[in-house]
C-alpha positions in Angstrom: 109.0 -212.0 42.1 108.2 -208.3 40.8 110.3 -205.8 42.6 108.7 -202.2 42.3 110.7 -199.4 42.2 108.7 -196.0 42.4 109.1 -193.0 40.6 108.0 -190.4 42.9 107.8 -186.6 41.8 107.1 -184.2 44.6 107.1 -180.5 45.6 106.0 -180.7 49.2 104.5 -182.2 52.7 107.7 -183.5 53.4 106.6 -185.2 56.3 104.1 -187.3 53.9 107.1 -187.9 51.5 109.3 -189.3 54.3 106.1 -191.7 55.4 105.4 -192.7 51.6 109.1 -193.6 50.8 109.5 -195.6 54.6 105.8 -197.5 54.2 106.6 -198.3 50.2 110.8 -199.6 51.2 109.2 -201.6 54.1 107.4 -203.7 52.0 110.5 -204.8 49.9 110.5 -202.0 47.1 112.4 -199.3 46.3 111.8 -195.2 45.7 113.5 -192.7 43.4 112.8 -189.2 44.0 112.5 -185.9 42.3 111.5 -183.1 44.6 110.7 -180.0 42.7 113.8 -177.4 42.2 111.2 -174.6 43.0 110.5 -176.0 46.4 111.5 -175.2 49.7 114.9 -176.6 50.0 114.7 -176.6 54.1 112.0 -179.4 53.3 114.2 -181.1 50.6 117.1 -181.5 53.5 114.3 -182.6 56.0 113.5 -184.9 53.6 117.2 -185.9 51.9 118.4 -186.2 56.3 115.5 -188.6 56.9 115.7 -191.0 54.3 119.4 -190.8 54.3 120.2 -194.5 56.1 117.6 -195.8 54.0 119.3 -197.9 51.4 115.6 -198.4 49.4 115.8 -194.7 48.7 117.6 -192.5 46.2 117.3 -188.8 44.9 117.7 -187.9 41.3 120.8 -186.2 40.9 119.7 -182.9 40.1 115.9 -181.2 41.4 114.6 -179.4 38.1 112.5 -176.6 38.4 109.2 -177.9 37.1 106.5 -175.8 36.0 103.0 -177.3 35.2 102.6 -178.3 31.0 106.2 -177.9 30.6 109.1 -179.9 29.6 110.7 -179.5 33.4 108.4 -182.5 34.3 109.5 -185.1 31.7 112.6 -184.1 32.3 112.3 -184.5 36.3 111.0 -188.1 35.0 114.0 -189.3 33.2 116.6 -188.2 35.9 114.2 -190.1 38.6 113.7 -193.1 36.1 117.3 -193.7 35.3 118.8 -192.9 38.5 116.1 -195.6 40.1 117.3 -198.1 36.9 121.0 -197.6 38.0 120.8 -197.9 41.5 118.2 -200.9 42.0 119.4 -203.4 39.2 116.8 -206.3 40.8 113.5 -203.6 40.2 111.3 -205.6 37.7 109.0 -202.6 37.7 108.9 -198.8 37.6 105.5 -196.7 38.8 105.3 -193.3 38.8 104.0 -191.5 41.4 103.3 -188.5 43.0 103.2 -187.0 46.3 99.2 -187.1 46.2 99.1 -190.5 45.6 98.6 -193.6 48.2 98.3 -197.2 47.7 94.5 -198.6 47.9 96.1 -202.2 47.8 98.2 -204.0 49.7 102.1 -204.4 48.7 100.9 -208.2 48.2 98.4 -207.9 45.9 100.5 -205.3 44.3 103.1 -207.9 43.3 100.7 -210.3 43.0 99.0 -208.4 40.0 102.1 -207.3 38.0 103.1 -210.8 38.1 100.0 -212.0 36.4 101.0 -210.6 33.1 104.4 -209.7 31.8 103.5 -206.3 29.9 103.4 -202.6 30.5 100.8 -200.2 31.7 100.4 -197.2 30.2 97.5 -195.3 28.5 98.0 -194.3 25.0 95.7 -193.3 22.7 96.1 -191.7 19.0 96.9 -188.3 19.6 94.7 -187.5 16.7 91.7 -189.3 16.7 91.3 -189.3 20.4 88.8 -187.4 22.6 91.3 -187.8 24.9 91.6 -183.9 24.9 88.4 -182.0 25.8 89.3 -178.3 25.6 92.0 -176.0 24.6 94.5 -176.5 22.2 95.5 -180.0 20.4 97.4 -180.1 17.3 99.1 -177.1 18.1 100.6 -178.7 21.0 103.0 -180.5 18.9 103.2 -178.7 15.6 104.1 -175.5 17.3 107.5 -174.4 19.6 106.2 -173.3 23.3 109.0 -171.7 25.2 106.6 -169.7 27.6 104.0 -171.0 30.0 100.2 -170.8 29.3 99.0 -170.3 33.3 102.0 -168.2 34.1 102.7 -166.3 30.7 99.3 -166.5 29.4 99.3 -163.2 26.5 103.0 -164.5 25.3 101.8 -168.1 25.4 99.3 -167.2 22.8 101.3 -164.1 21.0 103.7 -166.5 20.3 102.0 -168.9 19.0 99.8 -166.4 16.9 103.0 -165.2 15.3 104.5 -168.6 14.3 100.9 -169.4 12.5 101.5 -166.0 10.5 105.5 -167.2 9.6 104.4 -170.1 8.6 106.5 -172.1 11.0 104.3 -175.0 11.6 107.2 -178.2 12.2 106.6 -181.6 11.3 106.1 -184.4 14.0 109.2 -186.7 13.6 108.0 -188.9 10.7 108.8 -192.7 12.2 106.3 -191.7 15.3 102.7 -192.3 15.7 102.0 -189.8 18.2 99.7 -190.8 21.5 98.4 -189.1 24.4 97.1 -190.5 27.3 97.6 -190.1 31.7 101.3 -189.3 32.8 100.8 -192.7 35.4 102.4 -195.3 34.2 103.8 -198.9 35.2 106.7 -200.2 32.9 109.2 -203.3 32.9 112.7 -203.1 33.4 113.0 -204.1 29.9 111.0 -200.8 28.6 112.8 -198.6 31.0 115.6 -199.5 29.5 114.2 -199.2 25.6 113.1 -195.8 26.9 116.7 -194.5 28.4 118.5 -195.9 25.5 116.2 -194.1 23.3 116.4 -191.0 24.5 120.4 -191.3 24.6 120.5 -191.5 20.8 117.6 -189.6 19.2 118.1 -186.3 20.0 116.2 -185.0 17.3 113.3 -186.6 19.1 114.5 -185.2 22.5 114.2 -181.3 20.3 110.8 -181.8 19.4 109.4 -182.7 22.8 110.8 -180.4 24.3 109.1 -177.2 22.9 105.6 -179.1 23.1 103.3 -178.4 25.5 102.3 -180.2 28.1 104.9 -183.2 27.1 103.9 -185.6 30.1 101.1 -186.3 28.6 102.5 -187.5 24.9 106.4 -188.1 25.8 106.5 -191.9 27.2 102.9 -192.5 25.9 104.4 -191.8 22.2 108.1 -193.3 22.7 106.8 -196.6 24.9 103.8 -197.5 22.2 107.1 -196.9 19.4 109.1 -198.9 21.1 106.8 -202.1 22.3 104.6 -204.5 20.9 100.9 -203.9 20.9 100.1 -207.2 22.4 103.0 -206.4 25.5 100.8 -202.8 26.6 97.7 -202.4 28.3 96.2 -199.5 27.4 95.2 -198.0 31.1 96.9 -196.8 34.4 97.5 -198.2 37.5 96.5 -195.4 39.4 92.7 -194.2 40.2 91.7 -190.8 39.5 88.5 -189.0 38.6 87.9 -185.5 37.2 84.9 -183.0 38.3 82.7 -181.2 35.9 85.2 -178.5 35.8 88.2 -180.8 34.3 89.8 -180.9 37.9 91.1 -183.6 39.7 88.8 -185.6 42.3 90.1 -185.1 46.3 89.5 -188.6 48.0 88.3 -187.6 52.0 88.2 -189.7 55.0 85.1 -191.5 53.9 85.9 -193.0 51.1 88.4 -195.9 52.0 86.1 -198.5 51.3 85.2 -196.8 47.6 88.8 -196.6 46.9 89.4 -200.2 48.0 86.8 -201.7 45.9 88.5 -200.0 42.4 90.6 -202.1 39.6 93.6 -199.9 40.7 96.7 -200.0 42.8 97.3 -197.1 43.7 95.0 -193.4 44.0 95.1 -189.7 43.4 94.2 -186.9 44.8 94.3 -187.6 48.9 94.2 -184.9 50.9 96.2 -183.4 52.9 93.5 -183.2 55.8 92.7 -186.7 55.2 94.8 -187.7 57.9 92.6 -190.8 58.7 92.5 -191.9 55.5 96.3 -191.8 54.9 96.9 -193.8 58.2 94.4 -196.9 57.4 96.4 -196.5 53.7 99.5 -197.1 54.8 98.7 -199.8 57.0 97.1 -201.7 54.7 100.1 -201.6 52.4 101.9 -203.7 54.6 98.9 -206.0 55.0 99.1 -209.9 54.4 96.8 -212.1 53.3 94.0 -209.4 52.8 91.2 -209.8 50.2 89.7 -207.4 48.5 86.5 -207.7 46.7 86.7 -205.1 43.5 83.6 -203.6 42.3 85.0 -201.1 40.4 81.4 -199.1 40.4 83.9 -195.2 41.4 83.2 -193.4 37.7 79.9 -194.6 37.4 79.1 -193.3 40.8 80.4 -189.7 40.4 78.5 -189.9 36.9 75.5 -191.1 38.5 75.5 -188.8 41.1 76.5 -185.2 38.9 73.5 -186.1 36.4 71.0 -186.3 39.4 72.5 -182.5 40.4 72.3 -181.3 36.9 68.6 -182.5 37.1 67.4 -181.4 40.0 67.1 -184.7 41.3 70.1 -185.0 44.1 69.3 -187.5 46.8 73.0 -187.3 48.4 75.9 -184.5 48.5 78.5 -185.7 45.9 80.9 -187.6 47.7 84.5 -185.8 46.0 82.2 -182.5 47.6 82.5 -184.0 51.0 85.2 -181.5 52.5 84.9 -178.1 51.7 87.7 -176.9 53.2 90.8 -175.2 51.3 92.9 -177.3 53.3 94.9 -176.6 56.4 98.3 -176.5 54.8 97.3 -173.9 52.3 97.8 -170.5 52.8 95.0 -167.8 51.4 95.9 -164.5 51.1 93.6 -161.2 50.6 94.6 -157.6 49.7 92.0 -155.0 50.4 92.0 -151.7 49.3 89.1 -148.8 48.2 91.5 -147.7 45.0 91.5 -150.7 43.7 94.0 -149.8 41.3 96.7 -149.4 44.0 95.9 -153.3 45.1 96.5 -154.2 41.6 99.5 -152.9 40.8 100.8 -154.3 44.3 99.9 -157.7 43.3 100.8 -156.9 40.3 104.1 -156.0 41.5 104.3 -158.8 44.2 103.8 -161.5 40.6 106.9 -159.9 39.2 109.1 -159.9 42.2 108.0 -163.2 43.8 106.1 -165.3 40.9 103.5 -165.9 43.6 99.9 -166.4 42.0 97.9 -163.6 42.3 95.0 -162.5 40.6 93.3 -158.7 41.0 89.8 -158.4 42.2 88.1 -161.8 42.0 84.8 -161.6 43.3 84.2 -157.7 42.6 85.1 -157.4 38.8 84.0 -159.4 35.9 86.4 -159.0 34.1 89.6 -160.1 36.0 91.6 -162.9 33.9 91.3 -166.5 35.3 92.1 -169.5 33.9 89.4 -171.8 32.1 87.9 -173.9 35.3 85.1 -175.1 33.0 82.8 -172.3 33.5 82.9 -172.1 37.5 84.7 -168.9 37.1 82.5 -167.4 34.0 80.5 -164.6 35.6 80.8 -162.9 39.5 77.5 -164.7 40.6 78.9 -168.4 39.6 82.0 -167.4 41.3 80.7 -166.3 44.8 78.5 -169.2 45.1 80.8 -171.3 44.3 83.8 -169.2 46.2 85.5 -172.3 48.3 85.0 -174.8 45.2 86.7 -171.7 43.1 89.3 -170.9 45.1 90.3 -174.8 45.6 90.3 -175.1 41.9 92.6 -172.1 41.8 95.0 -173.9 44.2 95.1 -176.9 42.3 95.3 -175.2 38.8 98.3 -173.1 40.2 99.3 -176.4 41.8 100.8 -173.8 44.8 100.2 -174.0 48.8 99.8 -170.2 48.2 97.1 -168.1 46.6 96.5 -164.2 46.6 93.7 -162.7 44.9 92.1 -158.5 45.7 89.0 -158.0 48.1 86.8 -155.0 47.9 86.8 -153.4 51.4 82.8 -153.7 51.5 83.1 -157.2 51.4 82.9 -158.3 54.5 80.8 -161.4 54.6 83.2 -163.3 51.8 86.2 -162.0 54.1 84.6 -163.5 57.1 83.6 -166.9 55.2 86.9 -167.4 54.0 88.0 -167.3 58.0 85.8 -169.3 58.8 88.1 -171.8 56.6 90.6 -174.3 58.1 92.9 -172.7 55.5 95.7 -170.0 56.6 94.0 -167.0 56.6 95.3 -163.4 56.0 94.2 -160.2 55.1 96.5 -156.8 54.3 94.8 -153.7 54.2 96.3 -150.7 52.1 95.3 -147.5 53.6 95.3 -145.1 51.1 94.9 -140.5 51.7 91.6 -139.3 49.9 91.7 -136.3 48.6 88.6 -134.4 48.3 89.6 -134.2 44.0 89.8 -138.1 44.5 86.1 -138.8 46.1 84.7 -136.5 43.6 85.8 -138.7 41.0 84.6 -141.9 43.3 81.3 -140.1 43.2 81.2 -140.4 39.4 82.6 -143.2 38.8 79.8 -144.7 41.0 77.4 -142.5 40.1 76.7 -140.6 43.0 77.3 -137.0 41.0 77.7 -136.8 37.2 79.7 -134.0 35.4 77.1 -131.1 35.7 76.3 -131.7 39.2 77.0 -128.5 41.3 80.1 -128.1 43.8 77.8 -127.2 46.7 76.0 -130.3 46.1 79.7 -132.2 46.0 80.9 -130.6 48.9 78.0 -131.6 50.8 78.6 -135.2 49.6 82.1 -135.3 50.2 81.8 -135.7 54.1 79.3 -138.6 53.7 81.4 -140.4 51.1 84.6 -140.2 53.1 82.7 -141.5 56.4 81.7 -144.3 54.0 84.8 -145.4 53.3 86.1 -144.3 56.7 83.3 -146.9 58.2 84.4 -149.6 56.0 88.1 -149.7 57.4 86.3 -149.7 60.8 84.2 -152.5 59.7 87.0 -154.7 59.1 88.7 -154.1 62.0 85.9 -154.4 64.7 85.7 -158.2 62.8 89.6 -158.6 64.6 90.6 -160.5 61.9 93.8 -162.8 63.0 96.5 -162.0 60.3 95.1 -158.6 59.7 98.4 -156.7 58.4 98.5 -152.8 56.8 100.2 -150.8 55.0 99.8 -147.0 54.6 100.4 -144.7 52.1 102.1 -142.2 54.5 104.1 -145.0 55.9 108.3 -144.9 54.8 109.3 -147.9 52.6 110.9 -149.6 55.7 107.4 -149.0 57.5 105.5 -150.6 55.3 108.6 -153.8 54.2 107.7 -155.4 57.7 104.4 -156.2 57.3 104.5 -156.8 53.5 107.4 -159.6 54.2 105.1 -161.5 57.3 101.9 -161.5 55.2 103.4 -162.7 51.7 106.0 -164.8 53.6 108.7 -163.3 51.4 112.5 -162.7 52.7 112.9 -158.7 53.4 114.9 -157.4 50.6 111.8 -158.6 48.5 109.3 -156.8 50.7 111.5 -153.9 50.6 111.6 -154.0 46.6 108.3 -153.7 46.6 107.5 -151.3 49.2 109.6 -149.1 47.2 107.2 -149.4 43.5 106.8 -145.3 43.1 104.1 -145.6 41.1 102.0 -147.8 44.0 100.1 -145.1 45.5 100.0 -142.6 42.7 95.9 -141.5 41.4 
């Protein structure tokens, strides 16, 4: 009888995490897992404490920092897989999962369905002659060494790349593999898991090459798996149901669609969120389920297709079901810095990347020109983007892959500040109060082009009044809205004045705050 044991990679809701591994042991089956090394490591020990008498759990034996398109997430595989192939000799089976996923079948069928066929489940495609890869980079993936991150290092990503095309250092794939690409959710036998491990124990030179690709989970155990096992022992497709928007993001599942996810070809689904809180309850009940029937229609993708062509068209006779929920999410935390110079917000979240490698971007809906990442054009001008505000933020969240966000706010903008409280998300706003001089509104006069360079003093002084009342009226603006979370800082404030509120609104420990209360340059014009 197949015995699963589950591969699950993780980085937070610990509480979920404790459920998933008691509903998936309680059926018979076991759990390995990998909880991200950058993670809080209070949750880790909630977690670790919890499942601690639980003799159908294990933890790898080392939490690797992963970071997204990296090596750090096969790596966080293999110690998961082997530590799961050690401990739990009678596992037939090995899934990998995440902490987004939850079963849309019952443990019963589950078993039912691996025993059918004794092969392996995987996608892999050739790496080459695939469409598999819609945008961005593809050869150079492989043929070119990536030791920074493209999201969090984006100019050295490309800088260094640029600069190995002009050396000439191009490498070879090793030449005994076929290389393959293909979804990072597998199922594999016992037997393969162990082809895999012992694999990786003796080619090193294989191990070398992986890991300076980028974005390895996608081409690691797609490549090695398809080198290592029969054609007629693979089936070319996950386990695991998930869909992808317009914009190359993954599909949230909601409340209301249990009985869509039911009726899929699949075992298991991803992305549930983490407001779903219905959904995940009739989920894990019907794992345990016996003797339940389901009737699979499999009609998911051609919905979501049929459904974005009638939007493109004009023709839309029903919201888009993965648009169902428009909130953030109430475990994510949103956080805006407002400030008239904007060039003092920037270099504080400027500063606050450096110091706590939070993601945080400079004025997103006010300036064009403010790098983001490619979200399929939902970020390609400032009108797209403020239509679209909740559906760009969420992206941003899930590109980031982060429970935290920060991005700049001009002061006059109000409304967005008030729609974004208006979110079940975790709200906050900090305020930097800046001193005006009268040389400094002059210059905000003609930048804005109020005055121009010939325009005479007595006409500036005469402006000056209205312009500081303007911005004076702004400040008052915000408040009278009585914002909860509303922090400041002030330029006249000491830097022990201003640590206290910059450690309660980032969420940062103090000497952090007080690192970057201290930047010298913060205020200066």
């Amino acid at each position: 009888m197949a015995k699963i044991a589950y591969i699950l990679l993780c980085h937070k809701d610990p509480e979920g995490i404790i459920a998933q591994a008691q509903r998936l042991t309680a059926a018979g089956d076991c759990v390995s897992i990998h909880f991200d090394g950058r993670a809080n490591r209070d949750h880790f020990e909630k977690i670790r404490l919890a499942l601690a008498d639980n003799p159908g759990v294990v933890f790898a034996r080392r939490r690797i920092k992963c970071g997204w398109g990296q090596w750090s997430l096969v790596e966080a595989t293999l110690l998961a897989l082997r530590r799961a192939a050690e401990a739990f000799p009678r596992a037939t089976h090995f899934y990998m999962l995440s902490g987004d996923c939850m079963p849309i079948k019952s443990a019963e069928y589950a078993h039912q369905f691996l025993e059918r066929e004794d092969v392996d489940y995987i996608e892999s495609f050739d790496f080459y002659a695939s469409d598999w890869i819609k945008t961005g980079i593809k050869e150079e993936r492989l043929i070119y060494r990536h030791w920074f991150n493209e999201r969090t290092h984006k100019a050295w990503f490309y800088r260094s790349m640029d600069w190995q095309k002009r050396l000439g250092l191009a490498r070879k794939v090793p030449a005994d593999l076929a290389m393959q690409i293909g979804s990072q959710w597998w199922c594999l036998r016992r037997r393969t898991v162990e082809a895999v491990l012992e694999f990786i124990d003796t080619r090193r030179d294989v191990m070398r090459f992986f890991r300076t690709t980028w974005i390895p989970d996608e081409t690691f155990f797609q490549t090695v798996v398809r080198h290592l096992v029969p054609e007629s022992d693979l089936r070319t497709r996950p386990l695991t149901f998930l869909m992808f928007t317009d914009y190359g993001m993954p599909v949230t599942f909601y409340n209301d669609h249990y009985d869509l996810l039911l009726s899929q070809d699949y075992l298991f689904a991803r992305k549930i969120s983490p407001d779903a809180k219905d959904l995940k309850q009739r989920l894990g009940e019907l794992y345990a389920a016996k003797g339940r029937r389901f009737a699979i229609s499999n009609e998911g993708r051609s919905l979501f297709r049929f459904l974005t062509g009638r939007g493109r068209i004009g023709r839309r006779f029903a919201p888009r079901f993965w648009e169902s929920e428009t909130s953030l999410g109430r475990e994510r935390k949103l956080m805006m810095v407002t400030c008239k110079k904007w060039h003092v917000a920037k270099r504080l979240v400027d500063r606050v990347r450096n110091v706590t490698n939070l993601p945080a971007m400079d004025y997103l809906f006010n300036e064009g020109s403010t790098p983001l990442p490619d979200l399929g054009g939902i970020q390609s001008n400032l009108e797209k983007r403020t239509r679209h505000r909740r559906a760009l933020v969420r992206m941003l969240f899930d590109y980031w892959q982060t429970d935290r966000l920060i991005f700049c706010i001009d002061p006059a903008s109000v409304d967005l500040m008030q729609d974004f409280y208006n979110d079940k998300a975790q709200v906050r706003l900090l305020e930097i109060e800046c001193d005006f001089t009268d040389e400094y509104l002059i210059g905000h006069a003609r930048r804005v082009g109020l005055a121009g360079d010939r325009t005479p003093q007595e006409t500036l002084n005469r402006l000056l009044p209205t312009i500081r009342y303007d911005v004076k009226f702004e400040s008052d603006r915000i408040r009278e809205c009585n914002f909860p979370g509303h922090y400041r800082i002030r330029q006249s404030a000491s830097v022990d004045e201003n640590t206290v509120p910059l450690a309660e609104f980032f969420d940062i420990p103090t000497d952090k705050a007080q690192d970057i209360a201290r930047t010298d340059y913060l205020f200066v014009d």
